[in-house]
C-alpha positions in Angstrom: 0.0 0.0 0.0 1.7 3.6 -0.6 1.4 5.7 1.5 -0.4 9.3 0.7 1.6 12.2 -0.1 -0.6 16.0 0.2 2.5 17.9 -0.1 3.4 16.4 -3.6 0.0 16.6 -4.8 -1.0 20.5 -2.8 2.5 21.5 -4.8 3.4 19.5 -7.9 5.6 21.8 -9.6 7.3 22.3 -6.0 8.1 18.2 -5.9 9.0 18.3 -9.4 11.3 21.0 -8.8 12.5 18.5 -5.5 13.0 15.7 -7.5 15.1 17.4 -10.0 17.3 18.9 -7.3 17.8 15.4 -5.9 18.7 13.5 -9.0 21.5 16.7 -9.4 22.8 16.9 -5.9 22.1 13.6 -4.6 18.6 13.0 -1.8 21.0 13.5 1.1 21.9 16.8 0.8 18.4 17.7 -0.4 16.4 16.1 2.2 18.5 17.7 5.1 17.8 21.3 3.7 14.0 20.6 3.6 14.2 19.4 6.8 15.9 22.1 8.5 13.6 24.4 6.6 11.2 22.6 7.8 12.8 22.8 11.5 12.8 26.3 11.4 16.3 26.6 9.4 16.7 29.4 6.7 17.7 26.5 4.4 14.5 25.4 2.3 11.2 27.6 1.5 8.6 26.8 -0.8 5.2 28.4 -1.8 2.8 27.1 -4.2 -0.8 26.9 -4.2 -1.4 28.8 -1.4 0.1 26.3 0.6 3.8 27.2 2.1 6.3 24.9 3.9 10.2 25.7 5.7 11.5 29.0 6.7 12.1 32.2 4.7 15.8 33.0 4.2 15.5 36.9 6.4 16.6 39.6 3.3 19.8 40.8 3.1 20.1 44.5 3.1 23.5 44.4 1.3 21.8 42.2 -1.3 18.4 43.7 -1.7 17.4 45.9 -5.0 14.6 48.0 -5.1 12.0 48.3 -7.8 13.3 51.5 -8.5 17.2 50.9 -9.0 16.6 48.6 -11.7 16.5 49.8 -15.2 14.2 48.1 -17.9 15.7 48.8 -21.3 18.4 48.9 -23.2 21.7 49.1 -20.9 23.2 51.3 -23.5 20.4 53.7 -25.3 22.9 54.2 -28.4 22.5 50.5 -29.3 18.4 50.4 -28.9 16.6 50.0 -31.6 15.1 52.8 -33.8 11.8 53.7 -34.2 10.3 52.7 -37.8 12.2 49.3 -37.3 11.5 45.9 -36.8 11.9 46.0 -33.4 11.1 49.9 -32.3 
């Protein structure tokens, strides 16, 4: 008889995402992070579904961007396209 798994099912794309991770790092290493995360850990968080399991990692101010410092466009305006081309 197998035994039921709600997490897979609740967050399919999560436990593909798992099972992926395992084949390319090996189970050990894989299952310890989710269960630290699960332990309270900053080592494994996932959301999908509405449904949330492990520990958020806490933001890092030295590593956080704002909406406003990032710039959407060309990184150099001299190489953007031109209006009346294909792709201006």
């Amino acid at each position: 008889m197998t035994k039921a798994k709600p997490l897979r099912q609740a967050m399919p794309t999560v436990a593909g995402w798992i099972d992926e991770m395992r084949a390319a790092f090996g189970p050990e290493s894989i299952n310890a992070a989710i269960k630290s995360g699960i332990d309270g850990q900053p080592t494994f968080w996932a959301s999908e579904n509405g449904r949330q399991i492990g520990t958020k990692a806490p933001p890092c101010p030295e590593r956080t961007v704002s909406l406003a410092e990032i710039h959407l466009g060309p990184m150099n305006p001299a190489n953007a396209p031109k209006k009346g081309t294909r792709h201006g």
